[in-house]
C-alpha positions, 0 to 999 in steps of 0.5 A: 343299536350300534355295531360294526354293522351299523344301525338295524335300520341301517342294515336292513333298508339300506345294506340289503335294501334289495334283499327286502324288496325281493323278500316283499315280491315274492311274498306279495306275489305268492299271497296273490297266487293263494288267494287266486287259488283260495279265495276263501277262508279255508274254515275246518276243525276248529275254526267253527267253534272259535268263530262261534265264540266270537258271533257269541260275544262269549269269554269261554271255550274249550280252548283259550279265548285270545283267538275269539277275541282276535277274530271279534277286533277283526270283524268290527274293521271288516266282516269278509274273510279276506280281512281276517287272512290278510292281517294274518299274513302280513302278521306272520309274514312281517314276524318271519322277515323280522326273525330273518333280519335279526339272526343275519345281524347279529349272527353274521351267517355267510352270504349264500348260507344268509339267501338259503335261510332266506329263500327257505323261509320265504319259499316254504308253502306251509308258511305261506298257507296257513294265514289262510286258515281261521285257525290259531296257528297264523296268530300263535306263529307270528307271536312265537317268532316275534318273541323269539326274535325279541328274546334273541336282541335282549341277548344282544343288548338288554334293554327295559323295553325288551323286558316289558315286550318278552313278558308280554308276548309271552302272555299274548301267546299264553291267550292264543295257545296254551303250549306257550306255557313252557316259554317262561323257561327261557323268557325267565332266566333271560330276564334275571340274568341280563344286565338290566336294573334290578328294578326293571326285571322285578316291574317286568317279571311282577307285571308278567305274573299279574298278567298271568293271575289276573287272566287265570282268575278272571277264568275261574270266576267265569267258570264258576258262574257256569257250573257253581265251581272254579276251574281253569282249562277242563280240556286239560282234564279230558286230554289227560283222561283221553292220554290215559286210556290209550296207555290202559288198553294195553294194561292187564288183569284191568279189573284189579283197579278199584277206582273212588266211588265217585270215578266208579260208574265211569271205570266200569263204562271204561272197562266194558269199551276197552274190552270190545275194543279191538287189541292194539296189533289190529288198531294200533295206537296211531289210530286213538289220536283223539278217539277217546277225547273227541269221538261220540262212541268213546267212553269219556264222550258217552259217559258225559253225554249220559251224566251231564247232558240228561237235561236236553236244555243243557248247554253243550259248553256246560256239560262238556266242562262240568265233566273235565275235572272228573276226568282230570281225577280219573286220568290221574288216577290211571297214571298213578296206578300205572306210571310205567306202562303210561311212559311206555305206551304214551310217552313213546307213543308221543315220540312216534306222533312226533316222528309221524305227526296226524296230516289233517292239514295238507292243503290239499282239496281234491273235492274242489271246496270245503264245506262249512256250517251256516254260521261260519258262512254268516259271520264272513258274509260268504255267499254259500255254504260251499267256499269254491277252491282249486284242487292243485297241489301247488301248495301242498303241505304233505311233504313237511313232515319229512322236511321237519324230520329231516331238520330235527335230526340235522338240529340235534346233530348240530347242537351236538357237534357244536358243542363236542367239537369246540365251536362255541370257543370262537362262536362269540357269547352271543351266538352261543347264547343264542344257540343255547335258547333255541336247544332250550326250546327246541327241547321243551317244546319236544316234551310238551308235544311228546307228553301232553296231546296227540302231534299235528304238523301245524303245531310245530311251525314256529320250531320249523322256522327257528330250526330253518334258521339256525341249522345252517348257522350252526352247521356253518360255525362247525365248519368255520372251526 
């Protein structure tokens, strides 16, 4: 891949060698530091039911199967937690080394703006941290950053190969977490607008398709041997549901709503909670981030529970998604009634989220430890139910949402000025191009996040490392001009 730089290889192992020996240190000593500090799995949330997924050689849960499956490779190599964090690490750590090296090449930052970017990315404890978590997050960052990454060299230099791995980590991504459902908006144009043969952009975008459909339909099938009818993603139904009912308990004369006689029986339970329920200025919004999707005393949660899990043999799995398509049609139901009010009080209420997003993660344990479940500490062969860990606060995460704040507004002014004062006339294409994609998915993953499920730091890693990135870059282009 030739340039005035020379090969990539080139550019990374030998021009900035020492660059990448000292990136390698500090990651290395760091992950020894974590590991002193944490020498646990840190197994919270989620994790429990992905790794119950996993010991259960099972192909369905309430959230996409990719990271069971991950967690099953794993443990065939080795069963101890410190196999599955270490992979993560150097999954994620590797993506972020490969997203550094490739904007400096082909985006030619300035020398101190190239060790800022640098220091930032390598120095950034949330970065550092979540590898040691069983949680999606590590795995879906590592696919989000290489895809980018590699979406930033088709730009560069369109080649089949890139076209055939775009498609594919967006899928991969897609199996990991469902909020890669938006990428297609950029992988597609990128693909069909590239100079590529017509052949291998019809290959790629039609094996990226029977990729998709195969993976969909090989879901509802399973679905359907499990409650009799296809479905794809039930937790989409009790979301929509949950999102719903935070925009309904500020609606008015509630009662006026005739629902269909099969949503009846659940509206009425809605109506009698929403009432006792106390008014938004004594609970606000903030408070609901998932009480109406998760807590046992919820509506959605009770009537399930009395409809569907009547039979004490009922499969908690079963019964939870035999409910999500009724949900589904009541969620809609609401927003179709009410498509104001859903914009006011949930589209904003995202944007707030956003802004102040749930800290359930902070990587803080003051209670020196973290409890887990008898099966978590089975399938890592830990000695006890208590994983032991520091109480400092070295590697505190409580400050990232400010830091993310601060960088979004930084991103948005950038975009804006790089484009109103006429940088992009001396920017070159590719830099613009670039520029465009990462406003492109900074902007639809805003949406996603605003108009979908409740905000949570974690999720937005992958466009904390992008923006680390490009806001210097571009405020240094502005400046250049």
């Amino acid at each position: 891949m030739p340039s005035a730089r020379g090969l990539f290889a080139d550019f990374v192992f030998r021009q900035h060698r020492t660059e990448l020996y000292i990136g390698i240190g500090i990651l290395t000593a760091h992950f020894i530091c974590i590991k002193i500090l944490f020498p646990y799995a840190i197994i919270t949330g989620d994790a429990n039911q992905y790794i119950r997924t996993a010991m259960n050689n099972t192909e369905l849960t309430a959230w996409p199967i990719g990271y069971p499956k991950f967690l099953e490779w794993v443990h065939l190599l080795a069963r101890g937690g410190w196999a599955l964090v270490t992979l993560q690490f150097i999954l994620l750590e590797g993506a972020v080394l490969w997203f550094y090296f490739t904007v400096s090449y082909l985006l030619r930052p300035g020398k101190w703006i190239g060790w800022l970017i640098y220091l930032c990315l390598l120095m950034n404890p949330f970065i550092l941290c979540i590898s040691n978590y069983a949680q999606t997050d590590s795995l879906f960052t590592a696919l989000a950053v290489c895809w980018f990454t590699l979406t930033l060299w088709h730009l560069h230099k369109p080649r089949p190969a890139y076209v055939y791995g775009l498609v594919l980590l967006v899928f991969l991504s897609y199996t990991i977490r469902y909020s890669a459902m938006f990428y297609p908006l950029i992988t597609l144009p990128v693909i069909l607008f590239s100079r590529v043969r017509w052949w291998v952009k019809f290959s790629g975008l039609a094996a990226g398709c029977l990729l998709f459909w195969g993976f969909v339909r090989y879901t509802e099938t399973l679905y359907q041997q499990l409650i009799g009818r296809k479905d794809f993603s039930p937790y989409s139904g009790w979301q929509l549901a949950g999102n719903a009912l935070v925009m309904y308990r500020h609606v008015a004369h509630r009662e006026a709503d005739i629902p269909p006689a099969e949503l009846l029986p659940l509206h009425q339970l809605v109506l009698k909670d929403l009432d006792m329920l106390p008014p938004p200025e004594i609970l606000p919004d903030y408070a609901l981030h998932h009480f109406f999707t998760w807590k046992p005393i919820s509506p959605l949660v009770r009537y399930c529970d009395a409809v569907y899990g009547a039979n004490p043999s009922t499969e908690t799995l079963r019964k939870w998604v035999s409910a999500g398509r009724l949900y589904d049609e009541y969620g809609r139901f609401l927003i179709k009634r009410h498509p104001l009010a859903y914009f006011r009080y949930y589209g904003m209420a995202g944007v707030d989220w956003f802004i102040d997003p749930d800290d359930a993660l902070t990587n803080v344990f003051p209670e020196g430890g973290v409890l887990t479940i008898d099966r978590s500490r089975e399938w890592f062969g830990y000695p006890s139910n208590w994983l032991p860990c520091s109480t400092t606060r070295v590697y505190s995460v409580t400050f990232i949402p400010k830091f993310v704040n601060i960088l979004n507004v930084l991103f948005i002014l950038g975009i804006l000025g790089y484009f109103f004062c006429g940088s992009y006339k001396t920017a070159g294409a590719l830099t613009n191009k670039a520029v465009v994609a990462v406003a492109v998915y900074g902007l639809a993953n805003f949406l996603f996040i605003a108009l979908s499920a409740p905000f949570q730091n974690r999720y937005g890693l992958p466009a904390m490392i992008f923006n680390t990135a490009f806001v210097p870059v571009i405020i240094e282009r502005i400046r250049r001009y």
